[in-house]
LOVEXFI-484063 format. One record per atom (N, C-alpha, C, O): residue number from 1; atom name; x, y, z. Coordinates in steps of 0.2 Angstrom, whole numbers, plus 2048, in hexadecimal, padded with zeros to 3 digits. Each point is the difference from the previous one (the first is absolute). Layout:
N
NUM,CA,X,Y,Z .
...
end
This chain:
105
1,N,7CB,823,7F9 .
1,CA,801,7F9,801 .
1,C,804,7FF,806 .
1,O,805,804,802 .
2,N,7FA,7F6,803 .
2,CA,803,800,805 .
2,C,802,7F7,7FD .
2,O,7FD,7FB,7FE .
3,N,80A,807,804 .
3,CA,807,7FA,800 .
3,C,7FE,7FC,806 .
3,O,805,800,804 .
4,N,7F6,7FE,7FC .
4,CA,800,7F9,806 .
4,C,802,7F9,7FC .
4,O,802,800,7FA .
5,N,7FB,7F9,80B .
5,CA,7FF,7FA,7FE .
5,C,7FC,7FF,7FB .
5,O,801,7FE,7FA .
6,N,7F6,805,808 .
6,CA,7FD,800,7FA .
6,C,801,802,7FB .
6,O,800,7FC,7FC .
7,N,801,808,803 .
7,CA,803,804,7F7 .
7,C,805,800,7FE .
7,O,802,803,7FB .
8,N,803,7F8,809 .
8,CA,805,7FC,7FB .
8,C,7FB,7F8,800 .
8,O,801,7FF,7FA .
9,N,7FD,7FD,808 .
9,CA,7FE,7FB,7FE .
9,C,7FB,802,7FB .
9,O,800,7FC,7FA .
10,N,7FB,80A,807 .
10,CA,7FE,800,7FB .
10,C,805,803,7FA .
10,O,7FD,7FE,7FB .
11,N,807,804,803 .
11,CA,803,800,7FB .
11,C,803,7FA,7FE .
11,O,7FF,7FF,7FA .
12,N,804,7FD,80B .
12,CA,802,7F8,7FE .
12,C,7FD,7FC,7FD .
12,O,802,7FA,7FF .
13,N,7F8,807,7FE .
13,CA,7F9,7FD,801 .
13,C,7FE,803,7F8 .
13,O,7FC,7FD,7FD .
14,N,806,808,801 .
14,CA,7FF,803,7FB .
14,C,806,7FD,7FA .
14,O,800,7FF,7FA .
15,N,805,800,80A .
15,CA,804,7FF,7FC .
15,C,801,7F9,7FC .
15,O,801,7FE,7FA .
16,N,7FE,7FF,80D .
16,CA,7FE,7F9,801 .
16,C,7FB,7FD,7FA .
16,O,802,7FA,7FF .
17,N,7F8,808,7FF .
17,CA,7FB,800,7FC .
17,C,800,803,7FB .
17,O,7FB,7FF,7FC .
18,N,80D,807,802 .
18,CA,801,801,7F9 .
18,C,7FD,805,7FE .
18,O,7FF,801,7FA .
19,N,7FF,804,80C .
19,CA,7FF,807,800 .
19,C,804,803,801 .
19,O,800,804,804 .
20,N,806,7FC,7F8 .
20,CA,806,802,800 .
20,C,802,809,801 .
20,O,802,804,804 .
21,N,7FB,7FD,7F5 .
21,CA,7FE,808,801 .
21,C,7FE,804,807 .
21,O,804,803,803 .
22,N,7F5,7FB,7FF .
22,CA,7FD,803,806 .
22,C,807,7FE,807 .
22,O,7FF,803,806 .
23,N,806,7F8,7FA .
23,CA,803,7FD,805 .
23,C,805,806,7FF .
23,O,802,803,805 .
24,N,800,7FF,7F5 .
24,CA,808,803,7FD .
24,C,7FD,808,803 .
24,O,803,803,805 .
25,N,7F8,7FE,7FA .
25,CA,7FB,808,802 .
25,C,802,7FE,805 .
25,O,806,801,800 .
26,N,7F9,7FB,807 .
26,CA,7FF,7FE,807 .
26,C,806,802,802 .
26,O,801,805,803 .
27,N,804,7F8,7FB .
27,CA,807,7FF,802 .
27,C,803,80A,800 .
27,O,802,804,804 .
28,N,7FC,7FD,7F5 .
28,CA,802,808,7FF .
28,C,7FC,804,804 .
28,O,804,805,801 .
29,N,7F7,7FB,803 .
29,CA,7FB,802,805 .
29,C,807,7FF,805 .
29,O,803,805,802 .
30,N,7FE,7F6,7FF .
30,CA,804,7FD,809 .
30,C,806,804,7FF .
30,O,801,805,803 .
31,N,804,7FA,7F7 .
31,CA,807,804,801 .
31,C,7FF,806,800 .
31,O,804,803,804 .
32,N,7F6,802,7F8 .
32,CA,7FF,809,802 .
32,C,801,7FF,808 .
32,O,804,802,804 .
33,N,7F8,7FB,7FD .
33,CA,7FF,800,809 .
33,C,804,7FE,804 .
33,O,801,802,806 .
34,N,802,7FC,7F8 .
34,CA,808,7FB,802 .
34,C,804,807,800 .
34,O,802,803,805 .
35,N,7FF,7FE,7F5 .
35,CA,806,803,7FE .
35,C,7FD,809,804 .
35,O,804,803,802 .
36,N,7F8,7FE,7FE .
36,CA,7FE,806,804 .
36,C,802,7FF,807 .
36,O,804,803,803 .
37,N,7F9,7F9,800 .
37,CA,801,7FE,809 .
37,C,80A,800,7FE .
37,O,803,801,805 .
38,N,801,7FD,7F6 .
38,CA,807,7FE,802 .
38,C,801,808,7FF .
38,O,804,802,805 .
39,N,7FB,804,7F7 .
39,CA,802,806,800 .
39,C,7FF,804,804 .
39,O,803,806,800 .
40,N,7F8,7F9,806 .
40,CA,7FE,803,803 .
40,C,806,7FD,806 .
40,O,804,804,803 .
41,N,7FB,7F6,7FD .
41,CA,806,7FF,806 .
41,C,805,803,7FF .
41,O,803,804,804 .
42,N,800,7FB,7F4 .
42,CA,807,802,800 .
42,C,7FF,809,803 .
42,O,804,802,803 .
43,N,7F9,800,7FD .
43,CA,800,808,801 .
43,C,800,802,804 .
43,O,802,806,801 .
44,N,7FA,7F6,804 .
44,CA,801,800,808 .
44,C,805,7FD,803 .
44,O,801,801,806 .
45,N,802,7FB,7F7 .
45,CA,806,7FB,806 .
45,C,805,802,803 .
45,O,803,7FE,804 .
46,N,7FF,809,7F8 .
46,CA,806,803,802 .
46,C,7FE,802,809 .
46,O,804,800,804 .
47,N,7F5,803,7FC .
47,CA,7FF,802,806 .
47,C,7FD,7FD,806 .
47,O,7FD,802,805 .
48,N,803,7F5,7F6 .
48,CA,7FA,7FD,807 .
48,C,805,7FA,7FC .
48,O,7FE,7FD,7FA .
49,N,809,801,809 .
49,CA,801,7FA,800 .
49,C,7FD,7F9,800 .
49,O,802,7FC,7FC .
50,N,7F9,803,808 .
50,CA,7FE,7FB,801 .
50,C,7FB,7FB,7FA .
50,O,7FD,7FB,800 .
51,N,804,80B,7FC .
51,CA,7FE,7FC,7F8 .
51,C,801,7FE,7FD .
51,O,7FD,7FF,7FA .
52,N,808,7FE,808 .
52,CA,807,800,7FB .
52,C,7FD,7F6,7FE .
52,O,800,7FD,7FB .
53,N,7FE,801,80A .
53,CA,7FE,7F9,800 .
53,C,7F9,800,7FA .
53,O,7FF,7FC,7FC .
54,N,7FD,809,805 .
54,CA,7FB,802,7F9 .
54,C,802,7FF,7FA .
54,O,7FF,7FB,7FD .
55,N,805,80C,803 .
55,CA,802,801,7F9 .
55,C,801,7F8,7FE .
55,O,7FC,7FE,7FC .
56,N,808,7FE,806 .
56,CA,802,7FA,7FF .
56,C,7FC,7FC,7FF .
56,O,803,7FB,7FE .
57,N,7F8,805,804 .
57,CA,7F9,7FA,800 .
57,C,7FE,803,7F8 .
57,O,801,7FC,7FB .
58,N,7FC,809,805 .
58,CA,7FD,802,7FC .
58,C,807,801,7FB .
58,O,7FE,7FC,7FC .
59,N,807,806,802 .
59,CA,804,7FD,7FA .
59,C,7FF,7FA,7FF .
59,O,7FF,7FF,7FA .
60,N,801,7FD,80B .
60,CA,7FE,7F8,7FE .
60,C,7FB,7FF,7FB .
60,O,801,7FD,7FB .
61,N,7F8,805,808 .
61,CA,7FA,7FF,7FF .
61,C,801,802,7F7 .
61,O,7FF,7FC,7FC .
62,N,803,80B,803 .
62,CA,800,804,7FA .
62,C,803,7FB,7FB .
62,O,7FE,800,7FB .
63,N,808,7FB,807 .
63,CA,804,7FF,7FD .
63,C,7FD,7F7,7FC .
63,O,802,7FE,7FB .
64,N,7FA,801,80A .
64,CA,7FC,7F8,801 .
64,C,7F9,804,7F9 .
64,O,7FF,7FD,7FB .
65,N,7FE,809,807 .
65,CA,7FA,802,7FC .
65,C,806,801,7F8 .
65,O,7FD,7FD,7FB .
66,N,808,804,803 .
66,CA,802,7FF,7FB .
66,C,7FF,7FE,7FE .
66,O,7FD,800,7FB .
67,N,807,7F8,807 .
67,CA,802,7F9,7FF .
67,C,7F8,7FF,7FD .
67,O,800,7FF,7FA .
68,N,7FB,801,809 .
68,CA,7FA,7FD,7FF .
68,C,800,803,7F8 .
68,O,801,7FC,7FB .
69,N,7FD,80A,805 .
69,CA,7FE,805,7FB .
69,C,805,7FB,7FB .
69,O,7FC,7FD,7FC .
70,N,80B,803,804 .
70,CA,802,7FF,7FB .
70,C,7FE,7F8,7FD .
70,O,800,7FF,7FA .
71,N,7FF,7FC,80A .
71,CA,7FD,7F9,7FF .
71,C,7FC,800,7FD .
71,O,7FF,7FD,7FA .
72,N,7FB,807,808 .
72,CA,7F9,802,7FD .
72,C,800,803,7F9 .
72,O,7FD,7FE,7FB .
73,N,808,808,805 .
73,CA,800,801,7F8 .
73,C,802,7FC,7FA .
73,O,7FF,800,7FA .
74,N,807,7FA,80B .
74,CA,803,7FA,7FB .
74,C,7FD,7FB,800 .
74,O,802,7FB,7FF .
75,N,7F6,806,803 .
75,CA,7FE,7FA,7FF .
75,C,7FF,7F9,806 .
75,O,7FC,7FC,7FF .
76,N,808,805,807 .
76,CA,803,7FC,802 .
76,C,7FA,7FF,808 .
76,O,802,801,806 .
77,N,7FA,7FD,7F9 .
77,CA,7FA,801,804 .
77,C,803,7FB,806 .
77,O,800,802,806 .
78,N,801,7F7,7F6 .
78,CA,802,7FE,809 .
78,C,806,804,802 .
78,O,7FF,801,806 .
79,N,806,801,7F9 .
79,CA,806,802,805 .
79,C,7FB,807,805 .
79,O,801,801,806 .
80,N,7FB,803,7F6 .
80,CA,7FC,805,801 .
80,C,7FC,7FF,806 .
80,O,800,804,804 .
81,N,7FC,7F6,7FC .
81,CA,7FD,7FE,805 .
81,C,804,7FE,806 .
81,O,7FE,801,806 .
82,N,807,7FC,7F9 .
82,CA,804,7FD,806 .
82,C,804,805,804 .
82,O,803,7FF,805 .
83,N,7FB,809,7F7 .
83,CA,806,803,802 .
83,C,7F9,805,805 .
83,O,800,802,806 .
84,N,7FA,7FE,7F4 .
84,CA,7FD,803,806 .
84,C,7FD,7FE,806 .
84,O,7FE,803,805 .
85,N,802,7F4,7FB .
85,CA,802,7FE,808 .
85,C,802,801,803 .
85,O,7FE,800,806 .
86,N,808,801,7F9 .
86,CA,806,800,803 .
86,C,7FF,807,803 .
86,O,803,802,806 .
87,N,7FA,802,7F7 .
87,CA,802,80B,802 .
87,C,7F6,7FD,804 .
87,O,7FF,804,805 .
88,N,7FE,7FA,7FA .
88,CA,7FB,7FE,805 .
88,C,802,800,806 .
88,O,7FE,805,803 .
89,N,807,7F5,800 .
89,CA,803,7FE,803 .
89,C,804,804,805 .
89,O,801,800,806 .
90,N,802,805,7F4 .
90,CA,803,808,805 .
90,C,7FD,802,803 .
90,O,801,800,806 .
91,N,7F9,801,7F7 .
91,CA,7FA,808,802 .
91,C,800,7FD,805 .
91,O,802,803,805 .
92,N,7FB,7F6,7FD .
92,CA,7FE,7FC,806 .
92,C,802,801,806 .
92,O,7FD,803,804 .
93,N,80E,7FB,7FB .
93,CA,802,801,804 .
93,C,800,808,802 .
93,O,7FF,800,806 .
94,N,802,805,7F8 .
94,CA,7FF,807,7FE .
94,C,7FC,802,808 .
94,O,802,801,806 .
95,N,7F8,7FD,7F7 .
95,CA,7FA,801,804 .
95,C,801,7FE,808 .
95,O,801,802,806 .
96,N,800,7F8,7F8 .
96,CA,801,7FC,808 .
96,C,806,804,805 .
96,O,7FF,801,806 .
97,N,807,802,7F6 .
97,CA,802,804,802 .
97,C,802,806,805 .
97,O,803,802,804 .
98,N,7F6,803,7F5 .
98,CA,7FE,806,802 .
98,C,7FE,7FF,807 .
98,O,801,803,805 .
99,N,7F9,7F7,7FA .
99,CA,7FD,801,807 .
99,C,802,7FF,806 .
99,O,7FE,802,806 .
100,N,808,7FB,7FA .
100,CA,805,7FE,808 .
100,C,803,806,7FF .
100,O,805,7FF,804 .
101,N,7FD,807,7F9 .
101,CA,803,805,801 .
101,C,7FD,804,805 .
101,O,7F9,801,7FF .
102,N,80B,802,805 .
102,CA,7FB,807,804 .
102,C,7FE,805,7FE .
102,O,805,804,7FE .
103,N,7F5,7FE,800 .
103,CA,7FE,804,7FE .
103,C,800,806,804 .
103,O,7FF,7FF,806 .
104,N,804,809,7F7 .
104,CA,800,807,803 .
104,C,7FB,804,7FF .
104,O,7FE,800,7FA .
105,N,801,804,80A .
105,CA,7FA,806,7FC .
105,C,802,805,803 .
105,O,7FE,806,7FF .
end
């Protein structure tokens, strides 16, 4: 699974319509992936400071796919939906970001 726009809107869309199950899977799909890309920083950060702004997106991120998870399991489809606009909305900026950064090889 790739954590873009598309496949969180299509999750919001599932949940949206009461596909709650298949959305609660999606979400657990995003935080493994989450929560792998934040262990992986943490492991390296001591020796490539400049991660340290990552680690921190991605806490964020990890911490926003909870929230969702735990709305989802409670039921709570609109706060679920609203929140995963809202983590829509990160990736966006996310991305826009990556791309004005200088790229090294």
């Amino acid at each position: 699974m790739v954590i873009d726009k598309d496949s969180v809107t299509a999750t919001r869309k599932l949940a949206e319509k009461g596909n709650t199950q298949e959305a609660i899977a999606d979400i657990k799909k995003m935080l493994e992936i989450k929560q792998a890309h934040l262990w992986r920083s943490d492991v390296i950060s001591p020796c490539c400071g400049s991660l340290g702004g990552y680690t921190c997106q991605i806490t964020s991120e990890v911490e926003m796919l909870e929230n969702i998870l735990k709305a989802l399991e409670s039921g709570d489809k609109a706060q679920a939906t609203t929140m995963l606009d809202g983590y829509i909305q990160i990736i966006e900026e996310n991305r826009k970001r990556e791309s004005t950064e200088p790229q090294y090889s």
